[in-house]
N, C-alpha and C positions, 0 to 999 in steps of 0.2 A: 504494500500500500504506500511506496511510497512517492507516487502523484496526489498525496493528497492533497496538497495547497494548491495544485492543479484543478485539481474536482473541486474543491472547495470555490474557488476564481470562478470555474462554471456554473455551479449552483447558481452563486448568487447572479450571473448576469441572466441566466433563466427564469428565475424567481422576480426578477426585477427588483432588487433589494432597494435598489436608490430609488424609487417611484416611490408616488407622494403615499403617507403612512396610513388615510385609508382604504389603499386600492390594493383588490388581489386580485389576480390574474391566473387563472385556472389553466391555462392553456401552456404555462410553461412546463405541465409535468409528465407531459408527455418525454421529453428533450430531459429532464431530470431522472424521470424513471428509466433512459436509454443510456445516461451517464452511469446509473447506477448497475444497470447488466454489465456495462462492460467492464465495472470494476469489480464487478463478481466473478467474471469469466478469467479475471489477473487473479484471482485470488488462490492459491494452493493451499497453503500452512494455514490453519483455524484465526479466523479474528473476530473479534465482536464488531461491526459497521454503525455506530452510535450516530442519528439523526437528531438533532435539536431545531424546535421555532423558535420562534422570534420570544416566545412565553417560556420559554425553557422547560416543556413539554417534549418528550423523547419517544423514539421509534428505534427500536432494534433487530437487526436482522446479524443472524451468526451464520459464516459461509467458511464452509474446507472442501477443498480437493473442485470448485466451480459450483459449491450446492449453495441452498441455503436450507439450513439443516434447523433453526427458530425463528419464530418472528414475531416482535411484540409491538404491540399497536395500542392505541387507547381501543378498547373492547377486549384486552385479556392477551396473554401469549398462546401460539400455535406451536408445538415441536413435529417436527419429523423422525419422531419414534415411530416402529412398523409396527403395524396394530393389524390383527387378525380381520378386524371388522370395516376398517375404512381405510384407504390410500393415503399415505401421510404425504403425498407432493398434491393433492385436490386439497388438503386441508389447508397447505399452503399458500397454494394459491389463492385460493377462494377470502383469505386473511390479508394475500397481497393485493389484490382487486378490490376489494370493500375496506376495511378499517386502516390497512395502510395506504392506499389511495386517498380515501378524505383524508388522513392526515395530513400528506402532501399537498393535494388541491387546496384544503384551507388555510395553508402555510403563508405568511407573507414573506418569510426569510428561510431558509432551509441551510446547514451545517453539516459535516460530517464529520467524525472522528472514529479512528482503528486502534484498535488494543489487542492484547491478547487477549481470547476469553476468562473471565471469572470463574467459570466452571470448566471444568471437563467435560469434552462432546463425548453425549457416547457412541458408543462404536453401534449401536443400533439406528440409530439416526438415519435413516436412509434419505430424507430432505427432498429436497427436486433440483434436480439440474437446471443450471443458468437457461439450456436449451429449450428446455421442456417448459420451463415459465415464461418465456419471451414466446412461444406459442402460445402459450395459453392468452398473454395478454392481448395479441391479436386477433387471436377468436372471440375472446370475452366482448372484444369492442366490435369485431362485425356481429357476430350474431345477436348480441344485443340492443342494439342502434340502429336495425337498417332500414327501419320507418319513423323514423325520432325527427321530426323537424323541431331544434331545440326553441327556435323564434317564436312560432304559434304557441308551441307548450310551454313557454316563458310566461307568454301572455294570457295565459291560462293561470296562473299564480298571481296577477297585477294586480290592485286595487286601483289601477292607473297604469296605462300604457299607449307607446307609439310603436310602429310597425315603420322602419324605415328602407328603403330601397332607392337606388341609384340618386343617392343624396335630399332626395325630397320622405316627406312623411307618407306614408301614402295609405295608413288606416290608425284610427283613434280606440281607445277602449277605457271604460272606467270613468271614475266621479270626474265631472267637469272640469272642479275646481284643480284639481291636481292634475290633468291632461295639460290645460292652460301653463301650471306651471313647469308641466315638462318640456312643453311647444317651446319655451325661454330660453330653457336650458337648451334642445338640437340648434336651436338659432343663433345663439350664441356660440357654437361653438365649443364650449366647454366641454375641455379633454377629450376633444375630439368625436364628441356624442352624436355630430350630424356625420360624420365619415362612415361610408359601407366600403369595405374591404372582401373580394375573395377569398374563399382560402376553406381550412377549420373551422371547428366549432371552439369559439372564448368568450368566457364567462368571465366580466369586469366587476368587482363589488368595489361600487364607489362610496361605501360607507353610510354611517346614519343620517335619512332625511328628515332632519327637526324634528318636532312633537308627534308622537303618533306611534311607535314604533316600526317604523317605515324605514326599508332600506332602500337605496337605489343602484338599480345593476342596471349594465349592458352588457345580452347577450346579440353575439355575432354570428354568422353560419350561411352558407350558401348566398352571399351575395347580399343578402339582408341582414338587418339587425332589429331589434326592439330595446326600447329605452323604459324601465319597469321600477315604478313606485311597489313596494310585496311587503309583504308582513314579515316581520325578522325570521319567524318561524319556516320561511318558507325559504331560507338561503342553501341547507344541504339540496331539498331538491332542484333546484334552481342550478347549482354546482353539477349535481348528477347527471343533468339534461344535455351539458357542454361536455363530459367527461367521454359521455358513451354515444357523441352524437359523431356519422359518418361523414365525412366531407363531401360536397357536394361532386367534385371528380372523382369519387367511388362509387356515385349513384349511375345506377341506368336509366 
């Protein structure tokens, strides 16, 4: 591990560490979780791969020989102990794809640090191969996505929303009064709210919208975006929509 200061450089220019301190940007963890296989697949001799946010909230994942043989997440740790009854590289995965994913996607900073492990691995551990999980995350995200337009199901969570496409607004939804004041905000310009870009699916959370408990996101995706006042409650799904959404040059 020792590109770490390397990875570490990388993170943060994925993560966008220096953008302004309410903005997270979902879309960088795609390019973060591919820095992280590849420093799996370098990895021989057992280490502990220690993940830190910005809250000093941690993720771990323990890799020998290109596996990763645990993985702790907020929702509990997963080992790759062989168990009669279930697949310890599905348990893995299914831990890497869900609770360590948000972890990542919710992250506005991301760190890494290698150690030796605390523990001794055991030699039952059978884990998943760096291989075997880089498939899986590809699958996980076609098969799961492949009718998701994240735009309309964003605005499906809005208490207020714009629909925008080739720079103009081009459909309203939600309480007048706060439609009005999102029309302000695309017009203005601000952080670039009236821009529709090509490309992914990203999810922008621009932070709390004053009294109410109201956040304001922009998601992005096939050409269009939506500008979306939501209930705070509604930011994991909101997150999940850009995570597992197909780019539009995937679609037929």
């Amino acid at each position: 591990m020792g590109g770490l200061d390397r990875l570490n450089s990388k993170l943060a220019k994925l993560k966008g560490a220096d953008a302004e301190d309410d903005q997270i940007v979902t879309g960088a963890t795609e390019g973060i979780i591919a820095a992280l296989l590849a420093e799996i697949e370098e990895t021989i001799l057992p280490r502990d791969m220690v993940l830190t946010n910005e809250r000093g909230e941690q993720a771990l994942l323990v890799v020998v020989g290109r596996r990763v043989v645990h993985l702790e997440a907020p929702g509990g740790p997963v080992s790759g102990v062989a168990d009669a009854e279930d697949d310890p590289a599905a348990r893995l995965i299914a831990a890497f794809t869900g609770p360590f994913r948000t972890f990542l996607d919710q992250a506005r900073e991301i760190s890494i640090d290698a150690m030796r492990p605390h523990h001794r691995v055991d030699p039952t551990e059978i884990g998943c191969s760096v291989e075997t999980l880089a498939a899986a995350i590809t699958a996980v995200g076609t098969d799961e996505a492949a009718e998701i337009d994240p735009v309309t199901a964003g605005l499906g969570h809005a208490v207020a929303g714009l629909r925008l496409a080739g720079g103009e607004i081009v459909a309203r939804t939600g309480d007048p009064a706060l439609v009005t004041r999102l029309e302000g905000l695309a017009g203005g310009g601000a952080a670039g709210l009236g821009q529709v870009a090509a490309g992914g699916a990203s999810c922008t959370l621009l932070g709390p919208a004053g009294d109410g408990g109201l956040i304001l996101v922009r998601i992005e995706a096939r050409g269009e975006a939506a500008l979306i006042l939501a209930p705070a409650a509604a930011r994991a799904g909101l997150i999940a929509l850009c995570r597992t959404a197909v780019p539009s040059a995937d679609r037929s």
